[in-house]
C-alpha positions, 0 to 999 in steps of 0.5 A: 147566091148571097154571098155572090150578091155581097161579093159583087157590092163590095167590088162595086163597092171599091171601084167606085171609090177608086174611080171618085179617087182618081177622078179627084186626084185628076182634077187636082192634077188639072188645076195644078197644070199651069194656064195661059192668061191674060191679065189687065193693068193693075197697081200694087203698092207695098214694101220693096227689097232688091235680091236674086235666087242665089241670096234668097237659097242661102237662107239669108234672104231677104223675102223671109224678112220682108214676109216678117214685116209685112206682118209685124208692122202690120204694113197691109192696114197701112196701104190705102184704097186696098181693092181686095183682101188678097196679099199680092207680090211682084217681081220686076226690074229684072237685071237679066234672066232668073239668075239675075238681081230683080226687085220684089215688092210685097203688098196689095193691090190697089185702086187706081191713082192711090199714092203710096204711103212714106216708106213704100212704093207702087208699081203698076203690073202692065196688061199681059200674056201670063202663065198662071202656076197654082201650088198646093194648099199647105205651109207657105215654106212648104208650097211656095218653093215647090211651085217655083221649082214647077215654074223653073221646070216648066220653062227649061222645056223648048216647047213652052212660051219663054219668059219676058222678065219683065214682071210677074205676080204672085196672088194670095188670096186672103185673109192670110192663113199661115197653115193654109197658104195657097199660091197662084203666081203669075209668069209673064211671058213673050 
């Protein structure tokens, strides 16, 4: 009867920890699920470079570099009136779809009006319908790419919202761990 009692607690035991992993796993495959939202009107102001995603896989690309002096020139603490800690990317002026050139600026989001500094640039992120993508928390050379492939993924199916191409955003949320990096990267759409 002991041994019963002990049987029993131990399948308790196990289930319970099954069902609390599942339920996690769930919900972490809930937030990576992409979201619609809208966004409201935002400047960014930072460093730009021009590229496309066939430069950027060759492993010549110059986001990597840009990344590089974002941090070795130490461009954050240059860009005034900043209104949060977070890094922010934006992707615009696109010359077509995502095969085309686009512009990538690197940088922070800003309080509205700030002037960009001499040798960067502002942009203003207009008010919109998005897709939110959130990657995994990891290596930024590990978690980035793996996101944007979702994103690629994602829009290849008929039944999900096109893409506008005219701007999109990523967001890092500060400060900057490289170890730790997450993503939450914004897709704007017809």
């Amino acid at each position: 009867m002991i041994q019963d009692i002990r049987i029993r607690v131990i399948l308790c035991l196990i289930l319970c920890t099954v069902f609390s992993c599942n339920a996690g796993a769930q919900q972490n495959q809930d937030a990576m699920k992409p979201k619609a939202t809208d966004q409201s009107e935002f400047e960014v102001i930072g460093i730009e470079a021009r590229t496309n995603n066939a430069q950027e896989a060759t492993g010549n690309g110059v986001i990597p570099k840009q990344w590089q002096r974002l941090f070795m020139e130490g461009i954050l603490n240059q860009i005034p009136d900043r209104s949060d800690q977070s890094i922010t990317v934006v992707y615009t002026k696109y010359a077509g779809d995502w095969n085309g050139d686009y512009t990538y600026i690197l940088g922070a989001k800003v309080k509205p009006g700030t002037k960009a500094p001499q040798g960067m640039v502002a942009v203003t992120v207009p008010t919109g319908k998005y897709v939110e993508f959130e990657s995994a928390r990891g290596l930024g050379q590990e978690v980035v790419p793996e996101v944007w492939k979702r994103i690629w993924a994602y829009f290849q199916e008929p039944s999900n919202p096109s893409r506008a191409y005219k701007t999109d955003f990523e967001r890092y949320d500060g400060p900057p761990d490289p170890n730790s990096v997450q993503a939450h990267i914004f897709i704007g759409v017809k």
